[in-house]
N, C-alpha and C positions, 0 to 999 in steps of 0.2 A: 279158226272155224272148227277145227278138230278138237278143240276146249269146247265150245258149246254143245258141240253135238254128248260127246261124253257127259255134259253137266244133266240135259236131256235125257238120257240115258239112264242115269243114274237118278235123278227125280222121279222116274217112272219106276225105278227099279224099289226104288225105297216107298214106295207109297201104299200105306197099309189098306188105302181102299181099293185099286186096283189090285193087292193081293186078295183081298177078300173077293173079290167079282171074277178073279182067277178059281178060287176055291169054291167058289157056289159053284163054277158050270163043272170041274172036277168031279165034286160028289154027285153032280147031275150024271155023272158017266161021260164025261166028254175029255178026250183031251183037247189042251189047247196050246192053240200059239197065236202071237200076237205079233204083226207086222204094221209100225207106221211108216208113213213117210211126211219128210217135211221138206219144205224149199225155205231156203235162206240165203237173202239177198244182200249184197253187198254195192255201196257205192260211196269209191274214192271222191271225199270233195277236193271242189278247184283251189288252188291256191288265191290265196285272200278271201274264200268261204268264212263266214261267219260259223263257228263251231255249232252253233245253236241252230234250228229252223228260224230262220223270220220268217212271221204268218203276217199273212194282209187280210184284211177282210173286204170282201167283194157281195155288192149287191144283187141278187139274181131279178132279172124281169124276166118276165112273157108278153109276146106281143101278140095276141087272139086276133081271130079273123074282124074284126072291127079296125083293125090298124092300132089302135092307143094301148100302151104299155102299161103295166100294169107291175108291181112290185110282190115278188112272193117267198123273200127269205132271203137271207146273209148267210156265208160259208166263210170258213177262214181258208186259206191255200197256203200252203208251206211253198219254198220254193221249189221243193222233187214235183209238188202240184203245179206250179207252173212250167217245169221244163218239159212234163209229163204232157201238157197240155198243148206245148206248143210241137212238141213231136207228133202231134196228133194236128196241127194243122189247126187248132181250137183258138182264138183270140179273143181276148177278152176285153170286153171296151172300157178308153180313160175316164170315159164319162160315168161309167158307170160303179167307181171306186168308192 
């Protein structure tokens, strides 16, 4: 994690158009400083995880005040989107694969 962040760092650091956008507000009379921040997530997969994401793709419906369902687009879900989903209590129907 401490390699990435420095590679961050240092991409930032070498970037001739963020020094230029340092150096226009400079001669504006300003000094400056520059603070990011980032979040960077990490998650150990389970043993016998497929290295890879498997993605499925799932049909979305709506079901409008008329009762009859109605079809309004496909998503693909990795599976961090499904464990994601089911932590939330979200179920997604078989029928609707």
């Amino acid at each position: 994690m401490q390699e990435l962040g420095n590679a961050i760092n240092e991409s930032l650091s070498d970037s001739d158009r963020i020094a230029a956008a340092i150096g226009e507000i400079k001669r504006a009379g300003y000094d400056v400083f520059l603070v990011l921040e980032a979040t960077i997530g990490f998650n150990k997969r389970a043993e016998g995880e497929e290295n890879d994401e498997s993605e499925e793709t799932v049909e979305l419906e709506s079901q409008p005040e008329t009762g009859r369902r109605r079809r309004v687009g496909k998503i693909q879900l990795t599976s961090q989107d499904q464990k994601f989903l089911r932590a939330l209590k979200i179920a997604i129907d078989d029928d609707s694969r």
